[in-house]
N, C-alpha and C positions, 0 to 999 in steps of 0.2 A: 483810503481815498475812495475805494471803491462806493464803500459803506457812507459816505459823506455825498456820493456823485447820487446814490439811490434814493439819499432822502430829499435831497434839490429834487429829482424828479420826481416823487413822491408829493411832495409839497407842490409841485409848480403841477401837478394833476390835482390835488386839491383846491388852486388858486382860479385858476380857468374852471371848475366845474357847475359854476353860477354863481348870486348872486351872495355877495357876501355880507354875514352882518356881524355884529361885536361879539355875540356867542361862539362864531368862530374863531375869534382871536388865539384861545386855547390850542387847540386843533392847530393853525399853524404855526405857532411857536414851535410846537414841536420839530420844526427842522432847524431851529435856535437851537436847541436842547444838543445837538452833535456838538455845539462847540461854547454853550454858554450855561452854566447850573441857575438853578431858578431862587436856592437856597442860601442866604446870606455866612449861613455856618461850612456849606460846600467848599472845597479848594477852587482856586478857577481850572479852566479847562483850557483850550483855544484861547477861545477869550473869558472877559473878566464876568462873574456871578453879577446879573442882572436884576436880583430884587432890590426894590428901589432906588432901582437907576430914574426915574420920574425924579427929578429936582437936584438930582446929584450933580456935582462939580464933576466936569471931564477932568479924565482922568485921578481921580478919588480912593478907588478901589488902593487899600493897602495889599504889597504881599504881589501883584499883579505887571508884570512886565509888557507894559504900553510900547507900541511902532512908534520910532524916532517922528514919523509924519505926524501920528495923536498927538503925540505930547506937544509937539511945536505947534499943532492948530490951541491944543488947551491953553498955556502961556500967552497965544498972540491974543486970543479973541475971548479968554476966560468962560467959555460955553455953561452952560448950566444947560442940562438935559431936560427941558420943556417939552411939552407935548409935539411942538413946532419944530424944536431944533434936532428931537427924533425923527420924527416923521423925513424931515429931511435927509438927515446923517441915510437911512434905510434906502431910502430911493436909488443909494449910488456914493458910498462909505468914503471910498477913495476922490472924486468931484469936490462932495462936503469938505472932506476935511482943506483939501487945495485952497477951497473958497476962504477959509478961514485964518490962510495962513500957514497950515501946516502941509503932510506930505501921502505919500501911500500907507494906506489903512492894511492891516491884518485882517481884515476881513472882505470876503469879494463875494459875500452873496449879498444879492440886492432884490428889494422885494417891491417889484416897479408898479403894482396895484395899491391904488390911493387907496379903498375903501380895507384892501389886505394890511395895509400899513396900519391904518386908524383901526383896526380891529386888534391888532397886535399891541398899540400902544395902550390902548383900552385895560386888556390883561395883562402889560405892564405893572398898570395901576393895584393891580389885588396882591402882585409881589412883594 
């Protein structure tokens, strides 16, 4: 827990340190990285191995045990992971999923900078 609270603050000193552009998207992922592998062959972690999550069907990942709330927003509202419905989902995990029908997310860090968000989804994309 400790080691998960250092890299939030770690990250959120990197997020406030100026102006952000897509090159950093790398850079903060890496406070992803505590609880998500970047590697499609990786087991998951936390949460479910995020290479090419870009177009993926929520909840998709084989092998991966989804929150009762994920799985019910996935079923109601058949999300497919767009650049849009990430950027969203990030802003506030648990909100999103509500909005969609389902319930509390496994995951409660939220990364409330637009430009950090779109930086992050960017190198997504090279996953």
């Amino acid at each position: 827990m400790i080691k998960v609270a250092a890299l939030a603050f770690a990250s959120g000193m990197l997020l406030f340190a100026g102006p952000v552009s897509s090159a950093d998207g790398e850079a903060i992922f890496k406070a992803c990285q505590s609880c998500h592998t970047v590697s499609p062959s990786d087991p998951p972690k936390f949460g479910p191995p995020l290479s090419g999550v870009v177009g993926r069907p929520c909840g998709s990942v084989q092998g991966y045990a989804y929150s009762d709330g994920y799985k019910a927003a996935c079923e109601k509202s058949a999300i497919t992971w767009t650049e849009e419905e990430i950027h969203a989902y990030l802003d506030n995990p648990t909100k999103y999923l509500k909005s969609k029908g389902g319930g509390r997310s496994k995951m409660s860090f939220m990364l409330k900078g637009e430009a950090e968000r779109n930086a992050v989804i960017e190198y997504l994309h090279k996953l």
